[in-house]
Backbone as ProteinMPNN parsed JSONL, in Angstrom:
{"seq_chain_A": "XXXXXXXXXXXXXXXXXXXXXXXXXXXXXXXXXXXXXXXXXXXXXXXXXXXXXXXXXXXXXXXXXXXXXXXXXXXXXXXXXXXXXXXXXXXXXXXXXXXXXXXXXXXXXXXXXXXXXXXXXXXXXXXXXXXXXXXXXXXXXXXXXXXXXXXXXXXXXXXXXXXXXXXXXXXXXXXX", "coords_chain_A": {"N_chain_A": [[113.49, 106.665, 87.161], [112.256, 106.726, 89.402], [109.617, 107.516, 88.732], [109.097, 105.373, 87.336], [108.6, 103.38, 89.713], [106.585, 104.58, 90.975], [104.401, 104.487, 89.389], [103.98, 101.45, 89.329], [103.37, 101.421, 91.838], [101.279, 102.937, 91.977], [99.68, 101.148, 90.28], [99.212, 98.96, 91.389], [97.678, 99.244, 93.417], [95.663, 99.781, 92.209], [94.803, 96.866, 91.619], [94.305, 96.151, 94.16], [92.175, 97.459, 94.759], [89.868, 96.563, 92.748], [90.078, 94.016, 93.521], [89.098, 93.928, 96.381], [86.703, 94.857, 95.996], [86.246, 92.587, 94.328], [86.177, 90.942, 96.684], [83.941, 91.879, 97.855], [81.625, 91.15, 96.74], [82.37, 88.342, 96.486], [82.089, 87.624, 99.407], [79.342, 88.408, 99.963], [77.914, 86.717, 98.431], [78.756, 84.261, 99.739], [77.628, 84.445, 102.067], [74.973, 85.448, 101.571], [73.922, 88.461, 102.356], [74.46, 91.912, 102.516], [75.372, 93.08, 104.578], [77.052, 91.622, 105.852], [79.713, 90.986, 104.563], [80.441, 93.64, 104.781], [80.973, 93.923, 107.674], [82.94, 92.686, 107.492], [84.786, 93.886, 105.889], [85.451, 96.348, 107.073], [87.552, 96.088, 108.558], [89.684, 96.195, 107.297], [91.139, 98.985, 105.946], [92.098, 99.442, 108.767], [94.105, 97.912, 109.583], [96.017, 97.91, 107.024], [96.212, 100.538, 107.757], [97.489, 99.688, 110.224], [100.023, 98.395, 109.106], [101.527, 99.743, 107.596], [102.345, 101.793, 109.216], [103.749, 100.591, 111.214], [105.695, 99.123, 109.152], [106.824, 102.278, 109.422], [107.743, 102.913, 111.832], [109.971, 101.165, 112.495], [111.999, 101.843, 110.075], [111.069, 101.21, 107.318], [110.726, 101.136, 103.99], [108.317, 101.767, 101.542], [107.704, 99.64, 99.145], [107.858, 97.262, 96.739], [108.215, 94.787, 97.595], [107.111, 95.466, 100.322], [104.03, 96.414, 100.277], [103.516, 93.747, 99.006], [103.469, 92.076, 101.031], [101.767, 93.224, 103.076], [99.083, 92.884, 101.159], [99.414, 90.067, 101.283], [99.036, 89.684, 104.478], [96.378, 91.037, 104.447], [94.473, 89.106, 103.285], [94.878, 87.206, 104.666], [94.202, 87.777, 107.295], [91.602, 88.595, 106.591], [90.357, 86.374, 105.663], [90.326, 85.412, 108.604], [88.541, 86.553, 110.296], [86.302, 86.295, 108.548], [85.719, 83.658, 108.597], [85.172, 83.463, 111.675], [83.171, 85.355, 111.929], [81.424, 83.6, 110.193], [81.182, 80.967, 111.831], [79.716, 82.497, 113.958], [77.184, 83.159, 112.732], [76.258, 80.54, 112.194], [76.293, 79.156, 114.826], [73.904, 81.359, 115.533], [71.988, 80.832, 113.468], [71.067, 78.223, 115.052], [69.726, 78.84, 117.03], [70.56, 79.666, 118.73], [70.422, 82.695, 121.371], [71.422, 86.142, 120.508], [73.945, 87.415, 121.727], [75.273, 85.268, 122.864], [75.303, 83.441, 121.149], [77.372, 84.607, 119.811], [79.568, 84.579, 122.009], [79.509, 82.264, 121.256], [80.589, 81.408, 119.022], [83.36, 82.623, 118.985], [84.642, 81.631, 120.412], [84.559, 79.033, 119.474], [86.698, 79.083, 117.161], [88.767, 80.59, 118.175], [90.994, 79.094, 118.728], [92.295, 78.482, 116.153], [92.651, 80.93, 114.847], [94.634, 81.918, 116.8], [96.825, 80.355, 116.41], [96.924, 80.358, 113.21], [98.329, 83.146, 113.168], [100.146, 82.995, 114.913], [102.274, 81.256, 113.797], [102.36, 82.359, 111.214], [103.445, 85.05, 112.326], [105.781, 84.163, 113.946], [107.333, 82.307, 111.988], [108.481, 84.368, 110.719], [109.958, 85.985, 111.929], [112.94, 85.532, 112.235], [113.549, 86.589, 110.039], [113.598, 89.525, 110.512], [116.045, 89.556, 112.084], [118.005, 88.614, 110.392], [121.019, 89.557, 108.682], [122.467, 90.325, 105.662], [121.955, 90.382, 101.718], [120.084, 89.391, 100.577], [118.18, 89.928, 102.887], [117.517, 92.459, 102.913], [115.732, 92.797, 101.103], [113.608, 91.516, 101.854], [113.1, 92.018, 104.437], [111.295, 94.709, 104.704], [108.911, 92.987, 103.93], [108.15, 91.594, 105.983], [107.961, 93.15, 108.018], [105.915, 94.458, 107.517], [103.678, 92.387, 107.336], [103.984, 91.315, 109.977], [103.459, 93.481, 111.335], [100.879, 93.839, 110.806], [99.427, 91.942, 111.489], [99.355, 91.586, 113.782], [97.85, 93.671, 114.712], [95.486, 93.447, 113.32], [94.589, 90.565, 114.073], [94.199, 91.153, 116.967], [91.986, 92.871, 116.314], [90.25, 90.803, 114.873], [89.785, 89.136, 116.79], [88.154, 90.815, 118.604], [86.472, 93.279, 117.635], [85.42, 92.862, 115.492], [83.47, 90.729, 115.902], [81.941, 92.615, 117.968], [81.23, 94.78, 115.889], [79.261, 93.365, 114.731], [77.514, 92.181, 116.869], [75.981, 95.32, 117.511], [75.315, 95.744, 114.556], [73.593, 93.852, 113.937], [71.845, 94.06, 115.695], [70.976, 96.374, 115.518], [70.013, 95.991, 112.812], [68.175, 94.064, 113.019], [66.109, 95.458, 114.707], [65.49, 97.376, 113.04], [64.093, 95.946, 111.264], [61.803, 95.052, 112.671]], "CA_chain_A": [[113.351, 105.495, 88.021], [111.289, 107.093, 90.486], [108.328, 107.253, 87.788], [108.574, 104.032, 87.491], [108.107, 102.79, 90.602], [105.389, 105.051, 91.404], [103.127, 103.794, 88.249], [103.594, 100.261, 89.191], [102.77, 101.242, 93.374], [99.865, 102.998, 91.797], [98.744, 100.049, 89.362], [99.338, 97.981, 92.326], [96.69, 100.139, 94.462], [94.482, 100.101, 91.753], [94.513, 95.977, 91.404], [94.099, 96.013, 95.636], [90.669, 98.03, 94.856], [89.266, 95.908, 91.741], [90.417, 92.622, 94.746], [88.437, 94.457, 97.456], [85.074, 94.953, 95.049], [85.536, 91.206, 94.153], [85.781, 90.618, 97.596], [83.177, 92.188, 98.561], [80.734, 90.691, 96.083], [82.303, 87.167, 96.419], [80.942, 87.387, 100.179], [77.842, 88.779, 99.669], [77.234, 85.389, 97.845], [78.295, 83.135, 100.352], [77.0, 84.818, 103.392], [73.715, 86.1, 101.444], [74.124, 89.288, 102.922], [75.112, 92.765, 102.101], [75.688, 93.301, 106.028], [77.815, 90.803, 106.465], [81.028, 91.441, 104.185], [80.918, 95.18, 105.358], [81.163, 94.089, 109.227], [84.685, 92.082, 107.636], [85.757, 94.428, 105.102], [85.738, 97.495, 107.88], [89.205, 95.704, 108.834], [91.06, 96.361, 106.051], [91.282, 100.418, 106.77], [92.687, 99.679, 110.383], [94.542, 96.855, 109.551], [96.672, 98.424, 106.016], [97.295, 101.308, 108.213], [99.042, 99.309, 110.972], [101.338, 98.04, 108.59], [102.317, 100.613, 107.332], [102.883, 102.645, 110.903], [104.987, 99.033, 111.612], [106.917, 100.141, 108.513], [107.51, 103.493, 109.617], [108.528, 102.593, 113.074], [110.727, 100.201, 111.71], [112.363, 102.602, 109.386], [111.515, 100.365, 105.947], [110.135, 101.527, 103.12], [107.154, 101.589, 100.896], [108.019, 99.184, 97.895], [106.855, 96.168, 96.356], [107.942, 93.655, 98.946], [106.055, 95.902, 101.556], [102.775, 95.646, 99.176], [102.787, 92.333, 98.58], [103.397, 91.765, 102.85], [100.123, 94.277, 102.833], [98.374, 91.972, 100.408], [99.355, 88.595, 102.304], [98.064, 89.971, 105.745], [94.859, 91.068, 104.338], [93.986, 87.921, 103.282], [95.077, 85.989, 106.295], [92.825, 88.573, 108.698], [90.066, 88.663, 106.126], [89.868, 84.763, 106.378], [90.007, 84.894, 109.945], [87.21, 87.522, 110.31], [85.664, 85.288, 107.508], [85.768, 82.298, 109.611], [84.937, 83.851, 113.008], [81.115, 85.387, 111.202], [81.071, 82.093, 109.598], [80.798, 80.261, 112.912], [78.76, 82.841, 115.183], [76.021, 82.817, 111.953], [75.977, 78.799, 112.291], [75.291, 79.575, 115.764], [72.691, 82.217, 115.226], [71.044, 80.561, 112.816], [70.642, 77.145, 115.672], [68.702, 79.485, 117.583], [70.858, 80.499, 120.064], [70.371, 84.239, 121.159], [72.805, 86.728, 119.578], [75.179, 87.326, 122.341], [75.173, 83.472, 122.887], [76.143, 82.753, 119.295], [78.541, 85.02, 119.286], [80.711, 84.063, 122.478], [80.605, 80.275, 121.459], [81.239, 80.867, 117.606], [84.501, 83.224, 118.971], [85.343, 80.729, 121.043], [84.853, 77.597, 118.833], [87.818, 79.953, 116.03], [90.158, 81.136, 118.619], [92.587, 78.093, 118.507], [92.723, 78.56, 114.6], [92.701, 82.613, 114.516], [95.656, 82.64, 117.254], [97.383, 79.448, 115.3], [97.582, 80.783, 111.815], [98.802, 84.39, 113.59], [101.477, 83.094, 115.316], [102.863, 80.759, 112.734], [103.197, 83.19, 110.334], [104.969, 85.668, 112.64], [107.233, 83.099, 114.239], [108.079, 81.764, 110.541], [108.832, 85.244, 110.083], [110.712, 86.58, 112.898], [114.184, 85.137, 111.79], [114.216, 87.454, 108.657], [114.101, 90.731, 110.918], [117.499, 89.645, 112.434], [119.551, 88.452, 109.733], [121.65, 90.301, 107.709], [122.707, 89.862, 104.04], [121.952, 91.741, 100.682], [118.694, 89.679, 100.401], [117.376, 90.427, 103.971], [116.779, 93.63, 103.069], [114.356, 92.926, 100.202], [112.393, 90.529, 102.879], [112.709, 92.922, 106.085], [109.691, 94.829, 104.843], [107.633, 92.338, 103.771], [108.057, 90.757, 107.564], [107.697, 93.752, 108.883], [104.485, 94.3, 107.648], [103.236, 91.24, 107.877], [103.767, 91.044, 111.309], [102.832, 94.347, 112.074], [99.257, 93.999, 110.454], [98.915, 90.525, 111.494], [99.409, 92.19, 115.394], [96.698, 94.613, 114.824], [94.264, 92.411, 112.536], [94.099, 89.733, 114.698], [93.143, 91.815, 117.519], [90.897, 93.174, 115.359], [89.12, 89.767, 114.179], [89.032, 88.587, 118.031], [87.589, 91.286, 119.531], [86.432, 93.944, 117.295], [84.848, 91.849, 114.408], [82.367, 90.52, 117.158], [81.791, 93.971, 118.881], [80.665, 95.333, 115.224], [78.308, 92.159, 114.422], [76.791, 92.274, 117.415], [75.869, 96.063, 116.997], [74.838, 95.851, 113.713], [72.694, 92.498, 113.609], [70.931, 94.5, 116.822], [70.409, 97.351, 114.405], [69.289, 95.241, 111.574], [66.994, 93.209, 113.392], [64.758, 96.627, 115.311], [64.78, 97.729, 112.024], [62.543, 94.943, 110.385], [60.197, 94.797, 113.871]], "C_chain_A": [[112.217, 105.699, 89.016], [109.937, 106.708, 89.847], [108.021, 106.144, 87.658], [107.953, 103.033, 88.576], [107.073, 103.269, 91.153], [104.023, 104.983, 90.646], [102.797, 102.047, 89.006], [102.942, 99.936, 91.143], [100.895, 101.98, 93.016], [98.638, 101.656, 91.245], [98.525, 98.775, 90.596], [97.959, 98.221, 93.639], [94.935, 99.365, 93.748], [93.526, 98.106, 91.547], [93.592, 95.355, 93.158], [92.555, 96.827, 95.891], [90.109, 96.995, 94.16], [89.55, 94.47, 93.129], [89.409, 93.218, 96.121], [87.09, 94.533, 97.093], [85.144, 93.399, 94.84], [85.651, 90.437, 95.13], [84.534, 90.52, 98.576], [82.044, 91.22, 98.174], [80.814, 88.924, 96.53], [81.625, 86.434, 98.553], [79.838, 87.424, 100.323], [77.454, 87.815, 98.971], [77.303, 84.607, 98.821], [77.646, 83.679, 101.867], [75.295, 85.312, 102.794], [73.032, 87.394, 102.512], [74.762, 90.494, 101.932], [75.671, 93.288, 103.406], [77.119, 92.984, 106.168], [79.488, 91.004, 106.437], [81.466, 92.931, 104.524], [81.864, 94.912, 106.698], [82.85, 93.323, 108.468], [85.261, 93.106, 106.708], [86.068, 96.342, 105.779], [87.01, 97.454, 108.423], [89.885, 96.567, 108.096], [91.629, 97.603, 106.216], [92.589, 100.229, 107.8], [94.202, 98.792, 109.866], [96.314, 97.547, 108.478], [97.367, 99.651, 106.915], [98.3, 101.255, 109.63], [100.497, 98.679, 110.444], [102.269, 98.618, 108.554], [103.047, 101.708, 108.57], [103.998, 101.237, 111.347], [106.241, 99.505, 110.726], [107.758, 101.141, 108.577], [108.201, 103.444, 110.81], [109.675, 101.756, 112.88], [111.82, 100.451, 110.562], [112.159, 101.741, 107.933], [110.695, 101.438, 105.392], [109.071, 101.195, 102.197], [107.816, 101.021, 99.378], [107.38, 97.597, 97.627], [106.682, 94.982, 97.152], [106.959, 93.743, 100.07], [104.691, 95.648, 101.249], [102.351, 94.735, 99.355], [102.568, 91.422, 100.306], [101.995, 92.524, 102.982], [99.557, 93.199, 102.39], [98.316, 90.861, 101.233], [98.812, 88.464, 103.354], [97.17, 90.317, 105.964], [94.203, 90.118, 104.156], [93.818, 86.791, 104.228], [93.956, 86.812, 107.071], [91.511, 88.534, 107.748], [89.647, 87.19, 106.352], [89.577, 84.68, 107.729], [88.707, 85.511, 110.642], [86.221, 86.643, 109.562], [84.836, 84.075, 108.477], [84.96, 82.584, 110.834], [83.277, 83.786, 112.74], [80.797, 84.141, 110.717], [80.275, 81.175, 110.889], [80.072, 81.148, 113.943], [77.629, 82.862, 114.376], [75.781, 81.461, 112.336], [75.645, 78.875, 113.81], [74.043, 80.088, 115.943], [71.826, 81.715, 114.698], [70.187, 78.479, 113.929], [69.749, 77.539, 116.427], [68.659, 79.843, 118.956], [70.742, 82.162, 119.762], [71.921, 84.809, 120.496], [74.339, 86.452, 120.715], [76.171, 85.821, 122.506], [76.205, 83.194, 121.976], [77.473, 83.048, 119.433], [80.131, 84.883, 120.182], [81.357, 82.296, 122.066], [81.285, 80.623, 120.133], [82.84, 81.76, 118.028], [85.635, 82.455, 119.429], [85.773, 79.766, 120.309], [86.138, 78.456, 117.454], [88.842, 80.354, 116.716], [91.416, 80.327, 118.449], [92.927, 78.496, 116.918], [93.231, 79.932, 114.106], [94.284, 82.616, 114.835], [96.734, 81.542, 116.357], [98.048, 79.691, 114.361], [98.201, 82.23, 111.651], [100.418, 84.299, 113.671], [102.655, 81.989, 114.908], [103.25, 81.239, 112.149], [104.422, 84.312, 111.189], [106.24, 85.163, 112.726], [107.635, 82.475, 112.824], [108.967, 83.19, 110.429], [110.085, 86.341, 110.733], [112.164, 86.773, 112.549], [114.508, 86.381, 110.502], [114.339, 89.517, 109.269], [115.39, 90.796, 111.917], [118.793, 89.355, 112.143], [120.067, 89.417, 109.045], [122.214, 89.77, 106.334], [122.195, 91.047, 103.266], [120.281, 90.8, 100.729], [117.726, 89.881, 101.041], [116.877, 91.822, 104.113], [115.653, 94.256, 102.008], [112.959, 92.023, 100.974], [112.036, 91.234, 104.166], [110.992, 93.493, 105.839], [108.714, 94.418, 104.84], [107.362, 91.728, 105.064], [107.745, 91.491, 108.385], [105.836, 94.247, 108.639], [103.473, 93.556, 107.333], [102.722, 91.205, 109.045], [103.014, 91.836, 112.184], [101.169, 94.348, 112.262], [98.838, 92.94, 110.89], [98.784, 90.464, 113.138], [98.037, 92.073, 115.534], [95.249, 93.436, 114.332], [94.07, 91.179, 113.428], [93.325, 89.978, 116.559], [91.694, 92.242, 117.276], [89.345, 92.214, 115.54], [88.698, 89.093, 115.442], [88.415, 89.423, 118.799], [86.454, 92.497, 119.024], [85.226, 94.021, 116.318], [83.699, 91.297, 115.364], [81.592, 91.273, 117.927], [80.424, 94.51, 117.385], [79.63, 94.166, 114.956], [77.346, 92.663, 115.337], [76.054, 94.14, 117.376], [75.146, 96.096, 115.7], [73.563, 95.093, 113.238], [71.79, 93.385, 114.697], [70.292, 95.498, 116.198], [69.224, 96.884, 113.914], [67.927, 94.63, 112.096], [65.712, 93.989, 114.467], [64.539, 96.925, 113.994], [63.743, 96.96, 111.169], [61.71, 94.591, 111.389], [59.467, 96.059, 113.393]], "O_chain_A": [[111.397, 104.834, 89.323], [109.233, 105.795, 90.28], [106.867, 105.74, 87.798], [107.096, 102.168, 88.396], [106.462, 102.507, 91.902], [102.908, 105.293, 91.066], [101.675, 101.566, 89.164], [102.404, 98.942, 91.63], [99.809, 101.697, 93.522], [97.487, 101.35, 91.556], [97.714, 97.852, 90.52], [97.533, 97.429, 94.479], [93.902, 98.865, 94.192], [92.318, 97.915, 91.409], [92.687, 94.532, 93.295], [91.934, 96.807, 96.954], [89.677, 96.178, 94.973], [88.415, 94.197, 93.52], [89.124, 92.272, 96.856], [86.267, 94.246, 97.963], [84.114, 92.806, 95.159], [85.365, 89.254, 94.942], [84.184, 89.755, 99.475], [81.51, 90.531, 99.043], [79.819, 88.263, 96.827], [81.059, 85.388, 98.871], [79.218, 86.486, 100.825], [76.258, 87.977, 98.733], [76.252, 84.05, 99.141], [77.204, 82.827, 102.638], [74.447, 85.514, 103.663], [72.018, 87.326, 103.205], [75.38, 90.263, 100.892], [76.606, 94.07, 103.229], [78.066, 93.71, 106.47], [80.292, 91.122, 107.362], [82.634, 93.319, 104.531], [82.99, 95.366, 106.897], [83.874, 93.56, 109.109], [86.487, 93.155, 106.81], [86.651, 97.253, 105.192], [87.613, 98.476, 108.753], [90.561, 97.546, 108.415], [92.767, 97.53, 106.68], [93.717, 100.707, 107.678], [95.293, 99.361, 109.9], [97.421, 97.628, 109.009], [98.58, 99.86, 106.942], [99.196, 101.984, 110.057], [101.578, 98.521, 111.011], [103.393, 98.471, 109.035], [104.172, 102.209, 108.563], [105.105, 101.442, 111.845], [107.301, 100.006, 111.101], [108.906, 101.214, 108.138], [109.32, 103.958, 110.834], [110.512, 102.189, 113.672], [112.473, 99.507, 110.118], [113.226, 101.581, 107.339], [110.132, 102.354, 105.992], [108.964, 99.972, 102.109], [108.34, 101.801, 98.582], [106.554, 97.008, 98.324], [105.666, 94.333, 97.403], [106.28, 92.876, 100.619], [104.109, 94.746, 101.853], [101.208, 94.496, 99.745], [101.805, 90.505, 100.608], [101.073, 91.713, 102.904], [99.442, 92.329, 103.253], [97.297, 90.625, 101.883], [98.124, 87.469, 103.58], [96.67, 90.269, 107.087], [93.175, 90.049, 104.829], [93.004, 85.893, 104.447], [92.878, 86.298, 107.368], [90.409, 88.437, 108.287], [88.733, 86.865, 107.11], [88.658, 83.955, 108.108], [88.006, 84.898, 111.446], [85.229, 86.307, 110.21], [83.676, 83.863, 108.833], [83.984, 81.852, 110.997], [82.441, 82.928, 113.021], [79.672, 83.709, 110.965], [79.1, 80.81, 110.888], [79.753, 80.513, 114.948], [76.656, 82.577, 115.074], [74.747, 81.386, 113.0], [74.467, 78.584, 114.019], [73.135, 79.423, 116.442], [70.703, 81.909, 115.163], [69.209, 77.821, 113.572], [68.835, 76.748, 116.661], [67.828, 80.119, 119.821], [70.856, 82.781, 118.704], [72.974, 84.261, 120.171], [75.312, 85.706, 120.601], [77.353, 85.545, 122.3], [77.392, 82.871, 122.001], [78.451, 82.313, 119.3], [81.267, 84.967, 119.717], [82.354, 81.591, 122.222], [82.446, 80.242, 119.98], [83.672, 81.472, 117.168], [86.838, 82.445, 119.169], [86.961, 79.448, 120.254], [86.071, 77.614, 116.558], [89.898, 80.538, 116.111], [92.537, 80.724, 118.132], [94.089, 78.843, 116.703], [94.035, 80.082, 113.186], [95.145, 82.976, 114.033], [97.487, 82.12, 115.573], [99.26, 79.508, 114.242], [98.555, 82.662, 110.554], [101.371, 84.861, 113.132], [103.712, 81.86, 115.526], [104.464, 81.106, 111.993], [105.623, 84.454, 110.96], [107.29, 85.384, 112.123], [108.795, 82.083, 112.946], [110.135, 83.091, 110.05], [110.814, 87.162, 110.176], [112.661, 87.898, 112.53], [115.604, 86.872, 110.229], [114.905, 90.442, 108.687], [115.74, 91.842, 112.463], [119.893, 89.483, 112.68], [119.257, 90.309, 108.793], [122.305, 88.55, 106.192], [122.006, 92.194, 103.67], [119.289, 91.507, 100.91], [116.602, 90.035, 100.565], [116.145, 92.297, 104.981], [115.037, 95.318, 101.927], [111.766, 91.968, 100.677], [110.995, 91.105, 104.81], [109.947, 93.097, 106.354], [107.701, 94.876, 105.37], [106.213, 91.315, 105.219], [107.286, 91.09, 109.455], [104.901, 94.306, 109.438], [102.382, 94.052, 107.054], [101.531, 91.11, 109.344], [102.316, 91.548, 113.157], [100.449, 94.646, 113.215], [97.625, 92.815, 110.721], [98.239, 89.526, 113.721], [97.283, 91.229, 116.018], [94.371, 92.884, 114.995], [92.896, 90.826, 113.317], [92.436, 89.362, 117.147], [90.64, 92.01, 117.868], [88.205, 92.447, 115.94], [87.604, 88.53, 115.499], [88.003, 88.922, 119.845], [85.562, 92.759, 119.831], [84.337, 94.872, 116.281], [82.77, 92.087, 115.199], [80.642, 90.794, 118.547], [79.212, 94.614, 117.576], [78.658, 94.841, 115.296], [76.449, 93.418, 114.961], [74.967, 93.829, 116.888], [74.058, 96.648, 115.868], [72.725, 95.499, 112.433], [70.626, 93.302, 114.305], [69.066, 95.565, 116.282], [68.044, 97.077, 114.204], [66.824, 94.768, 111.568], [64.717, 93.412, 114.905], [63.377, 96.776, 113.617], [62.778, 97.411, 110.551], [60.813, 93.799, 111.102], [58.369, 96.354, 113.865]]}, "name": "protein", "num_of_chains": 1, "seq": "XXXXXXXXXXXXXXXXXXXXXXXXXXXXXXXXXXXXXXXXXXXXXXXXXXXXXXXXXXXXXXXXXXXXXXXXXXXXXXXXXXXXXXXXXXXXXXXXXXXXXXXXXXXXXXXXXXXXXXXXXXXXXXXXXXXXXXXXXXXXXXXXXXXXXXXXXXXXXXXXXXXXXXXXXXXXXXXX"}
C-alpha cells in the first residue's frame, strides 16, 4: 500500500514539473519575455513550502487531497502575480517611470488579489471545524490552501513587486 501511494505522489510531482515548464513557456509568450515568468515563477518555491509547514503545524498529512490543495493555490497566486506584472508592464510601457508603474499597477490589483484570497479561505474555513469521516479527507486540502494562499499572497503584494523592480533595474543598465 505504501508503494502505491508513493508512485502516484511521485507521478504526481513529476506532472507538477512538466505544468511548471508549460508554465513557464506559456508566459514567456504572452509577456514576450524570458524575465518576466521567472520574477512569477520564483513564488512557487516559497509558496509550496508554506503549505506544507501549514500541514505540518496542523498535524495533516502529505496525500493526494494535500497535492491537489498545493496545485489549486499555485494557480490562484500564480494568476495573481500574473495579473499584478500584467498591470505594472501596462503602466511601464505608458511611460510612466518604473517605480511609478509599479505602485499604481499594485494598487490598480489589490482589490482583486485580496478578493480572490479571502474568498477562498473564508469558503474554506468551515471545513477545518467540522467533524465527520469526510472532513478528514478535506482538512488537508484546506489546510493547505489556506496556508499557501497566506504566504503567496503576501508574496504577490509585496514581494513580486520588490523582485520586478530589481530586476527590470538590472536589465535595463545592462543594455545602456
Amino acid at each position: 500500500k505504501y508503494t502505491k501511494v508513493k508512485a502516484i505522489i511521485q507521478e504526481l510531482a513529476g506532472i507538477f514539473l512538466i505544468a511548471l515548464i508549460l508554465l513557464y513557456l506559456i508566459l514567456s509568450s504572452q509577456f514576450g519575455s524570458l524575465l518576466l515568468p521567472s520574477i512569477i515563477l520564483i513564488e512557487i518555491p516559497i509558496d509550496v513550502g508554506a503549505s506544507l509547514l501549514f500541514l505540518w503545524i496542523f498535524g495533516g498529512t502529505l496525500n493526494i487531497m494535500s497535492i491537489i490543495g498545493i496545485v489549486v493555490m499555485t494557480g490562484i497566486v500564480i494568476n495573481d502575480s500574473r495579473l499584478k506584472i500584467h498591470a505594472i508592464n501596462a503602466c511601464y510601457r505608458e511611460g510612466l517611470d518604473l517605480m511609478t508603474a509599479i505602485k499604481i499597477g499594485s494598487r490598480n490589483r489589490l482589490n482583486a488579489i485580496l478578493m480572490t484570497t479571502l474568498t477562498t479561505i473564508l469558503a474554506l474555513l468551515p471545513v477545518l471545524f467540522m467533524e465527520g469521516m469526510g472532513n478528514e479527507l478535506q482538512k488537508p486540502l484546506a489546510i493547505t490552501l489556506m496556508g499557501g494562499l497566506l504566504v503567496g499572497t503576501f508574496i504577490s503584494l509585496n514581494l513580486i513587486p520588490l523582485i520586478y523592480y530589481y530586476m527590470l533595474r538590472a536589465d535595463s543598465k545592462k543594455s545602456k
